[in-house]
C-alpha positions as CSV (number, residue, x, y, z in Angstrom):
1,X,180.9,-14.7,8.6
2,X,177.2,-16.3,8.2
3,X,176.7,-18.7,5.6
4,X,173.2,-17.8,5.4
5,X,171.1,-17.9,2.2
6,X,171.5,-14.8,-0.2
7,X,168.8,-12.3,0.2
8,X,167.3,-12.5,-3.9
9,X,163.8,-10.8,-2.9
10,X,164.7,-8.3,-5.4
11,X,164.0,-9.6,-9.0
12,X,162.7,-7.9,-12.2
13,X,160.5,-9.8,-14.1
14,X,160.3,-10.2,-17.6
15,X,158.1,-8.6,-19.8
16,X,156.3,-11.5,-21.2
17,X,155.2,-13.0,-17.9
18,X,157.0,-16.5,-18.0
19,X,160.9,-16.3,-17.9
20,X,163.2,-18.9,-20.2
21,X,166.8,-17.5,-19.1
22,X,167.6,-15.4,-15.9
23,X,170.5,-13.1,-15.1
24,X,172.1,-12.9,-11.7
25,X,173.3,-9.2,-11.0
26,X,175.5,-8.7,-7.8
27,X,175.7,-4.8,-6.4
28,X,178.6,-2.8,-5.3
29,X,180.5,-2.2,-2.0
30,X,177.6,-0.7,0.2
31,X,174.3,-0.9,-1.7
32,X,172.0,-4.0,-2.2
33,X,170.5,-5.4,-4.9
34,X,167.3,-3.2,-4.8
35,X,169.5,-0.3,-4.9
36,X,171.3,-1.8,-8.2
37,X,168.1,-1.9,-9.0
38,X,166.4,1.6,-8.7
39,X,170.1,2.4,-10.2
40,X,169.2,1.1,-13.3
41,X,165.6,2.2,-13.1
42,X,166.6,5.6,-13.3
43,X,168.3,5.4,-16.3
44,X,165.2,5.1,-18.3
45,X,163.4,2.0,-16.9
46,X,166.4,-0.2,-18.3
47,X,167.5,-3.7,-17.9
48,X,164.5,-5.6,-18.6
49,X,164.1,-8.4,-21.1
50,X,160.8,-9.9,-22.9
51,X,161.3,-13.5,-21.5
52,X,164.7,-12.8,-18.7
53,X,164.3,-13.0,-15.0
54,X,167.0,-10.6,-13.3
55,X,168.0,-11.3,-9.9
56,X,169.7,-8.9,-8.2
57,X,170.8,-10.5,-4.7
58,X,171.8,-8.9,-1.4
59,X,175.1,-9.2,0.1
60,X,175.1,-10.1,3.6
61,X,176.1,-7.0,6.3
62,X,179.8,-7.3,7.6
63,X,183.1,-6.1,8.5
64,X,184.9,-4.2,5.9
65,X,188.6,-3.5,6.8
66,X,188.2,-0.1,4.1
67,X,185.9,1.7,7.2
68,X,187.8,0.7,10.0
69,X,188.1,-1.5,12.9
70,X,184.6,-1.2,13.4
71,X,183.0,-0.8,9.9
72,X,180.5,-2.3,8.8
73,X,179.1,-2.7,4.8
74,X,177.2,-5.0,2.6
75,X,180.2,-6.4,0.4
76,X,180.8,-9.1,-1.1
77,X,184.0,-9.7,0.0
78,X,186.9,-7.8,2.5
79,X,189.3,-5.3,1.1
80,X,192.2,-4.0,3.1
81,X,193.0,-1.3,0.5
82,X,190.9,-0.2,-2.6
83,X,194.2,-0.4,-5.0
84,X,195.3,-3.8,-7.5
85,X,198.3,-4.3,-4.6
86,X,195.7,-5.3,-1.9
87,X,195.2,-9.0,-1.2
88,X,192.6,-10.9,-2.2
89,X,189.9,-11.8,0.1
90,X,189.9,-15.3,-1.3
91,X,188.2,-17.3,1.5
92,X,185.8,-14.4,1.7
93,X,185.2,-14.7,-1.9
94,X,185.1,-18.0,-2.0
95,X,182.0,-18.3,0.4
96,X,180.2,-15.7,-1.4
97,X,181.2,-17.7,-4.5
98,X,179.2,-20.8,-2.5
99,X,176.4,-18.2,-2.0
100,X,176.1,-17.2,-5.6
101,X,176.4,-20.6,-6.6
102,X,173.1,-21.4,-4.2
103,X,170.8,-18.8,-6.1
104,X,171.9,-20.2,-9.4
105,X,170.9,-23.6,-8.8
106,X,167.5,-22.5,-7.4
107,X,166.9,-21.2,-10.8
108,X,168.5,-24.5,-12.5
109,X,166.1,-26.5,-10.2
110,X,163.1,-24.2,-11.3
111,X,164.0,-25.5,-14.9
112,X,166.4,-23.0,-16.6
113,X,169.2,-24.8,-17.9
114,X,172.3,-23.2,-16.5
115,X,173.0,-22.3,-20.6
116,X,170.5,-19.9,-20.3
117,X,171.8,-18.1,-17.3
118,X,173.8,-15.1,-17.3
119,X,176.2,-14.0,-13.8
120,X,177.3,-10.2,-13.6
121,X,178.1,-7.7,-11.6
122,X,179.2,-3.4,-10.9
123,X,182.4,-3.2,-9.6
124,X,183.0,-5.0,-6.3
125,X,179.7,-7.0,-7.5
126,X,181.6,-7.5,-11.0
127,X,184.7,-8.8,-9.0
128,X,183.1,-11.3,-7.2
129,X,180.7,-12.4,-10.4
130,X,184.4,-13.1,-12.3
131,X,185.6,-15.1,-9.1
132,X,182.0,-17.5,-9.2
133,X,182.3,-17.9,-12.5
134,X,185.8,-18.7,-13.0
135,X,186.4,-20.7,-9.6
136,X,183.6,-23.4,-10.7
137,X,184.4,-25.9,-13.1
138,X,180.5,-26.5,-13.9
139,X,179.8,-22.5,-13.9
140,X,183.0,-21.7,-16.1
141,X,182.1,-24.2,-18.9
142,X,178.6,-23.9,-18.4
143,X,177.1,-20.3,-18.2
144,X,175.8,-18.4,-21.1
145,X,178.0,-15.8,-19.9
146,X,179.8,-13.5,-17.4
147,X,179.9,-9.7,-17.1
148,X,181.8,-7.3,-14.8
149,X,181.7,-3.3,-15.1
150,X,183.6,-1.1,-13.7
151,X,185.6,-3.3,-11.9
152,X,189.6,-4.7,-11.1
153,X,191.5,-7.7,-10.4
154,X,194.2,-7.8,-7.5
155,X,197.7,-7.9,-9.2
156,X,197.9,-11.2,-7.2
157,X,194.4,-12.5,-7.7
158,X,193.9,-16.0,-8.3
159,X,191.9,-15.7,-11.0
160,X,194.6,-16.2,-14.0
161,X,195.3,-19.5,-12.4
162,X,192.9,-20.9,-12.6
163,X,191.6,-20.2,-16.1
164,X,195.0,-21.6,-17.0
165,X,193.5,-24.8,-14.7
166,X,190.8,-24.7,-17.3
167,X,192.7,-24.2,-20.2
168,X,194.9,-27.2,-19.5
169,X,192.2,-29.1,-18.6
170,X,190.4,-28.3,-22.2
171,X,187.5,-27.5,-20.2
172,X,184.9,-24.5,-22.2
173,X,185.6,-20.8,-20.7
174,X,182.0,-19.0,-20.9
175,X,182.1,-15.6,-22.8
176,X,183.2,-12.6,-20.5
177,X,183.3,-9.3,-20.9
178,X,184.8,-6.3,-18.6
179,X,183.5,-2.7,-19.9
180,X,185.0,0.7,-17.7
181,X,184.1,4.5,-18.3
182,X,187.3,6.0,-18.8
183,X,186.6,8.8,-16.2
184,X,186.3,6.1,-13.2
185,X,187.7,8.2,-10.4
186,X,187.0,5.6,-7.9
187,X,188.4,2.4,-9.5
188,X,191.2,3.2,-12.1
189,X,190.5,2.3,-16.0
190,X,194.0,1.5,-16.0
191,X,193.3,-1.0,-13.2
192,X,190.3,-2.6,-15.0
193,X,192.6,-2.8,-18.5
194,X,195.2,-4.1,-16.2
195,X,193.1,-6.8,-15.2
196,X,192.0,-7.9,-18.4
197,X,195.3,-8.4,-19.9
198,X,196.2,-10.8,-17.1
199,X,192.6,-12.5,-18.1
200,X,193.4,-12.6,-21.4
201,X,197.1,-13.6,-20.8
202,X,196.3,-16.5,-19.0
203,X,194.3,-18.0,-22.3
204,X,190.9,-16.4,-21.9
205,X,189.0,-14.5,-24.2
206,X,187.4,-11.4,-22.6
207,X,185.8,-8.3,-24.7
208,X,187.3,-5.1,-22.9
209,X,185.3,-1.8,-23.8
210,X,185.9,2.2,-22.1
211,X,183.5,4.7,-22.3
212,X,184.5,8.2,-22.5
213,X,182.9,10.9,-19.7
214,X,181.7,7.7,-17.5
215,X,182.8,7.9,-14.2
216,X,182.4,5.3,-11.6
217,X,178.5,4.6,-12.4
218,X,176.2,3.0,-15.2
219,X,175.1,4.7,-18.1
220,X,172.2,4.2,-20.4
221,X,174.3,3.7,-23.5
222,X,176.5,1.4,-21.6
223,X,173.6,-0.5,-20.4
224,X,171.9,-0.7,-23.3
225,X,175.1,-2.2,-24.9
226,X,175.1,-4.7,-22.4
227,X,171.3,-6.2,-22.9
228,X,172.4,-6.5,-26.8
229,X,175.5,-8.6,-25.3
230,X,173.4,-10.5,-23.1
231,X,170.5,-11.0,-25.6
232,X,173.3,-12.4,-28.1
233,X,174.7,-14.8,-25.5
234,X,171.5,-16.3,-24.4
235,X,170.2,-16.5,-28.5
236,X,172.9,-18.8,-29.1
């Protein structure tokens, strides 16, 4: 796999012209981030914030065990089976982790202090936004916060671990929230509630939230939730 820097081309600015905060936004299995984008777009010209940068980067193009011995998919990370008993791509995860990380200094370096930075993510996106978050010691204490929709925890992911790591550590867990629409054909509510118990099991705090008739998608009311979560987080 390339190490290569994260395509972030695809950004929307804020609406006052200078940004004070920034949120990073990673896609699902098989889009990119201007296609997260234009998702949101469509929903009434959402996601956009007075003085908030949003980042939405690219995942780099590569095998994906899901299609085949040939398949090939902008993902974040490999999946040999789209259920909670598949392994966890952890070394794949862990150099997207590296990735993510990259784009998030580039904005602390710029001058917004890593307080002020929000790290999501839809479904696979969401996945890997919970594993960069949690896996750094500076990101976990550090980040105004961390959001995954629509998304699920292997039941053997490595994730509980280590927030027990941080726990015992008495190191600050950022805020984290994991919403679902209770219609999710694709990836299983269940699977998403599953996962957040384990979270929350482990010592974490995470707000867990189903919407009724969403399927596997974003929804207007569901974003616009999520900006008042987001605003909250980076008013504190």
């Amino acid at each position: 796999m390339s190490s290569k820097p994260l395509d972030v081309g695809t950004v929307t600015p804020p609406l006052g012209g200078s940004h004070d905060s920034t949120i990073v936004m990673l896609h699902g299995s098989g889009d990119s981030g201007q296609g997260l984008k234009e998702w949101l777009e469509m929903e009434g010209d959402l996601f956009r914030f007075e003085r908030t940068k949003v980042i939405f980067p690219t995942a780099h193009l590569r095998a994906y065990s899901l299609l085949g011995p040939y398949g090939m998919q902008r993902v974040w990370f490999d999946r040999l089976r789209l259920d909670p008993t598949g392994k966890e791509d952890v070394p794949g995860m862990k150099e997207m982790a590296a990735l993510v990380k990259d784009v998030i200094k580039s904005e602390v370096d710029a001058g917004i202090p890593l307080s002020r930075i929000v790290l999501g993510g839809f479904s696979m996106g969401g996945g890997q936004a919970l594993f960069t978050a949690i896996s750094d010691d500076e990101l976990c204490s550090g980040l105004a916060g961390c959001f995954a929709l629509s998304t699920f925890l292997s039941e053997r992911s490595v994730v509980p671990g280590m927030i027990e790591a941080h726990k015992a550590a008495g190191r600050r867990i950022m805020p984290m929230l994991q919403w679902h629409g209770e219609d999710d054909d694709m990836i299983s509510c269940k699977w998403g509630e599953d996962s957040v118990k384990r979270i929350q099991a482990a010592g974490a705090e995470i707000d867990w939230k189903t919407f009724v008739g969403l399927q596997h998608s974003l929804r207007s009311d569901e974003v616009k939730q999520l900006m008042v979560w987001i605003n909250e987080r980076l008013s504190v």
